[in-house]
N, C-alpha and C positions, 0 to 999 in steps of 0.2 A: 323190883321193890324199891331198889334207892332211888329211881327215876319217877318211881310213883310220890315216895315221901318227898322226894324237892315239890313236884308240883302241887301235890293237896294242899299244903297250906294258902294255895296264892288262890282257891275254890272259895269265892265265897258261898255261904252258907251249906255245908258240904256236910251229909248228913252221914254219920259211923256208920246205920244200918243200910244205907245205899250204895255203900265203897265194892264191898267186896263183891256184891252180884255184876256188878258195870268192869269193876277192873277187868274183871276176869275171863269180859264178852271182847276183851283188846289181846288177850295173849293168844300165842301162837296156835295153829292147830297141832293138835300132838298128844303122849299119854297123861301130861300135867295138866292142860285143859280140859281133856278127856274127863280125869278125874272130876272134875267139878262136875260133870253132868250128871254123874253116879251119887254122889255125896254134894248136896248143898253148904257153904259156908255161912257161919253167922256174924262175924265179929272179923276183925283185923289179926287179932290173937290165932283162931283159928289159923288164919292164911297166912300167919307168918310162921306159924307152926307146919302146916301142909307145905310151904316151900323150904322149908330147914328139911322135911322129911326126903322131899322130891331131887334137893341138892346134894342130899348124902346118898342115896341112888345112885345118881348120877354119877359120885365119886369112887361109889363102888364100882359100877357098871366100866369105868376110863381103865380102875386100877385091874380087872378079871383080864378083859381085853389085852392090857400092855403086858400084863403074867402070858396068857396063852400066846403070844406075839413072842415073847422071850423064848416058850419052851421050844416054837415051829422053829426059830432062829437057831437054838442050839439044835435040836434036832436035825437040820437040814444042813449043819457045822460037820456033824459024826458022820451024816451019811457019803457027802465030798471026801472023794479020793485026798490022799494025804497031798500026794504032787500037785494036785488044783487047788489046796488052800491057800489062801495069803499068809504071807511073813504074820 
């Protein structure tokens, strides 16, 4: 999105209701793109709305992960013999 807003302005005649069908045949393949084919966008509003929602996903999805990662780590801590731990 911030690489989109530098370049739109240097578009001439760049029209609101054409932005977000075209941006959105440029991003990656994946479950964010996916989404678009399921639900159409209208507006910029929209799409900046859908990537606020997509990014905070995202931040959940990082923070479940580094939790389950923590507990395997501790877990895998109790179960090492006391003599095989580290200082």
């Amino acid at each position: 999105m911030k690489r989109f807003d530098k370049v739109a302005p240097s578009i001439w005649d760049l029209s609101p209701e054409v932005v977000p069908r075209h941006l959105v045949t440029a991003l990656k393949p994946g479950s964010f793109s996916d989404s678009f084919c399921k639900k159409l966008i209208d507006n910029m509003d929209e799409l900046r709305q859908r990537v606020e929602k997509f990014m905070q996903l995202e931040e959940l999805e990082e923070f479940k992960t580094k939790l389950i990662e923590d507990v395997e780590i501790r877990k895998i801590g109790r179960e090492t013999p006391q003599a095989m731990r580290p200082p």
